[in-house]
Structure formats: structure tokens, C-alpha cells
C-alpha positions in Angstrom: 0.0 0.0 0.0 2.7 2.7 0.1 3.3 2.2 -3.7 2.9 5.6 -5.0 0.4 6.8 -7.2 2.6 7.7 -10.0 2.8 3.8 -10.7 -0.9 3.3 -11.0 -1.4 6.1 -13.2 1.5 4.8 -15.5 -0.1 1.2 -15.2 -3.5 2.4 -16.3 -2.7 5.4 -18.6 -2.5 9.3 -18.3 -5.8 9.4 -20.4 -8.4 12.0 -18.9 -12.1 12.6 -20.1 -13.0 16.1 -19.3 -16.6 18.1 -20.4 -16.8 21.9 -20.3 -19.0 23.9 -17.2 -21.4 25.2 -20.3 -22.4 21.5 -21.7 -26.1 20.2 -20.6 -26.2 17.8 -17.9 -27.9 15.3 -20.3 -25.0 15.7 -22.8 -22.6 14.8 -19.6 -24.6 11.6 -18.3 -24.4 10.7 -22.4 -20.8 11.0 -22.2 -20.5 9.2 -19.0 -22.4 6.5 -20.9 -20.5 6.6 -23.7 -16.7 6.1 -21.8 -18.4 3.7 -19.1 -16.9 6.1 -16.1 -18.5 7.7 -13.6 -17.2 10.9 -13.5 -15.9 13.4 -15.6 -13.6 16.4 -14.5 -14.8 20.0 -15.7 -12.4 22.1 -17.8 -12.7 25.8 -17.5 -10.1 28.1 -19.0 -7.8 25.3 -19.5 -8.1 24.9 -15.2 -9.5 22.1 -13.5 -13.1 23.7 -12.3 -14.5 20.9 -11.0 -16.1 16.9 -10.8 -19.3 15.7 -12.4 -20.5 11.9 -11.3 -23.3 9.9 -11.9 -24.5 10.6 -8.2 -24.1 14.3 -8.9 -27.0 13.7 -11.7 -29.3 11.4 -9.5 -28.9 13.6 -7.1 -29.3 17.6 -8.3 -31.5 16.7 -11.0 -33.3 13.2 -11.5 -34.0 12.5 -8.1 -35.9 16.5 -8.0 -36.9 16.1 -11.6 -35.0 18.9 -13.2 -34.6 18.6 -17.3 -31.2 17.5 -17.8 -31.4 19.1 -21.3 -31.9 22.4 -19.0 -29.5 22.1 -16.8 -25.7 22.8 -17.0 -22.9 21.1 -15.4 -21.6 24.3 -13.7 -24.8 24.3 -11.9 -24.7 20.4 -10.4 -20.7 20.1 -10.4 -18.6 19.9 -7.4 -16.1 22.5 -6.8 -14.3 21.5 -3.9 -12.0 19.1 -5.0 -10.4 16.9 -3.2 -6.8 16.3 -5.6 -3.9 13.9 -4.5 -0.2 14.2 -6.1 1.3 11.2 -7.8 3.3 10.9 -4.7 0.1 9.9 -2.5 0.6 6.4 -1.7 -2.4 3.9 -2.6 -3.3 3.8 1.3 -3.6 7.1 1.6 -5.6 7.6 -1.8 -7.6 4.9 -0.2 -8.4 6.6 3.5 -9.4 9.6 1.4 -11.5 8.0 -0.7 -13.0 5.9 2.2 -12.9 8.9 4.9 -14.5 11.6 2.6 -16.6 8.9 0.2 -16.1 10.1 -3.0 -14.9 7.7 -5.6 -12.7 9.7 -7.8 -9.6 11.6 -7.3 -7.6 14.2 -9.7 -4.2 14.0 -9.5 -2.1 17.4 -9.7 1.3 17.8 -10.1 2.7 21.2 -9.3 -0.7 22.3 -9.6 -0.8 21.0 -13.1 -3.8 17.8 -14.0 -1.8 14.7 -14.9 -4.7 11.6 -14.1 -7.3 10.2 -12.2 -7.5 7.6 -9.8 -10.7 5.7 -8.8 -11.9 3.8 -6.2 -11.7 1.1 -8.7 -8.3 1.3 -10.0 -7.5 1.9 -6.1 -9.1 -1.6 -5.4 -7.8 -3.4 -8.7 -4.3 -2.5 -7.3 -5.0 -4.0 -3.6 -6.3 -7.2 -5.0 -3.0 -7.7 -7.3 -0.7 -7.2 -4.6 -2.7 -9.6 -2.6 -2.5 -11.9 -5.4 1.2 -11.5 -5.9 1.9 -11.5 -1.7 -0.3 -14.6 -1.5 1.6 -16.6 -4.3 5.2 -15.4 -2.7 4.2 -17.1 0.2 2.6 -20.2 -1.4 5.9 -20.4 -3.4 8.0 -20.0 0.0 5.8 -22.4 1.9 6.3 -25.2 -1.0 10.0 -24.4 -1.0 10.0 -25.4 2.0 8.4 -28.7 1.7 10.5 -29.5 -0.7 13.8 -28.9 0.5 
């Protein structure tokens, strides 16, 4: 858990989906759809501005029956993001994520958007490892049998 983030982000790619504050909430949850992600990060001036997710939508607009063709992102997006650095080790990036639950996490380096981490990528790395510790010591354990 104290592997870095930096390695994740260079495992899954430095690919980041981004929308624009002015875009309808209904073209967003299309986009969502289309990339199968929940969340997108709002662009605004070439500066990170914000997070729209999938809850974001259920919440500010379905669940209170607003028109999503209406609606803008700037008025249902979160503005106070919580960002990490690509120093952030998975276990902290996961007692944020699990401490403030919220799924996704921008990644900033020297202010500057490099990636995003999600709870699923954070999780996807904690079972490998446990995969990989768990055959070390299977292959330790038969070692010792056999010698």
C-alpha cells in the first residue's frame, strides 16, 4: 500500500475525459455513458473547475426532476475538489477516498492535472498485490516442503 500513485497512473494510462462547465447535464450523463466512467472532470479556461458523477446527476437533477437538457454542469458540479499528487501512496488515496466517500480523485502535479485515480483502480491494485503477496508465500511455503 505505500506504492505511489505515479505507478498506477502509469499502469492504467494518463488518459483524462473532461466536459466543459457550459455543456447540458444530459449531454454529460451521455458522455458518461458513452466512456463507461463515472465521473468526468470539468475544464474551465484550460483549469480544472470541478467533478461531475453519476450521483451528482441522481442527485441535483433526476431524483428532483430537473430537465437534464436544462440544466448545466456548472450548476450540479462539485467545486471543492479533493486532488492527490502522484506521490500519494495507494493507502492514503484509499483513506481519502473511504474517509470523505467520494470515488474519484484528480491527480495534480505542481498544480498542473496529470490523471485520475478511482476507487476502482484503487481496489484493482489492492487485490493484485494480494494476489502477488499470496503466491510469494505459497511459493515460499512449497519451497519449504520441498527442501
Amino acid at each position: 500500500m505505500d506504492t505511489p500513485l505515479s505507478v498506477l497512473l502509469k499502469d492504467k494510462g494518463y488518459k483524462i475525459e473532461t466536459i466543459t462547465p457550459g455543456i447540458s447535464v444530459y449531454d454529460c450523463a451521455v458522455k458518461l455513458t458513452q466512456l463507461k466512467v463515472g465521473a468526468l472532470l470539468v475544464i474551465d479556461g484550460g483549469k480544472l473547475a470541478g467533478i461531475v458523477s453519476e450521483r451528482d446527476i441522481l442527485r441535483k437533477i433526476v431524483a428532483l426532476g430537473e430537465d437534464a437538457k436544462k440544466e448545466i454542469v456548472n450548476s450540479i458540479m462539485t467545486r471543492e475538489l479533493i486532488t492527490v499528487t502522484p506521490s500519494t501512496t495507494v493507502g492514503e488515496a484509499m483513506r481519502i477516498v473511504t474517509d470523505k466517500r467520494i470515488r474519484h480523485l484528480p491527480v495534480l502535479e505542481s498544480g498542473k492535472l496529470v490523471g485520475i485515480i478511482s476507487i476502482g483502480d484503487l481496489t484493482r491494485w489492492a487485490m493484485l498485490l494480494q494476489e502477488q503477496q499470496i503466491s510469494s508465500l505459497t511459493n515460499y511455503i512449497q519451497g519449504e516442503r520441498s527442501g
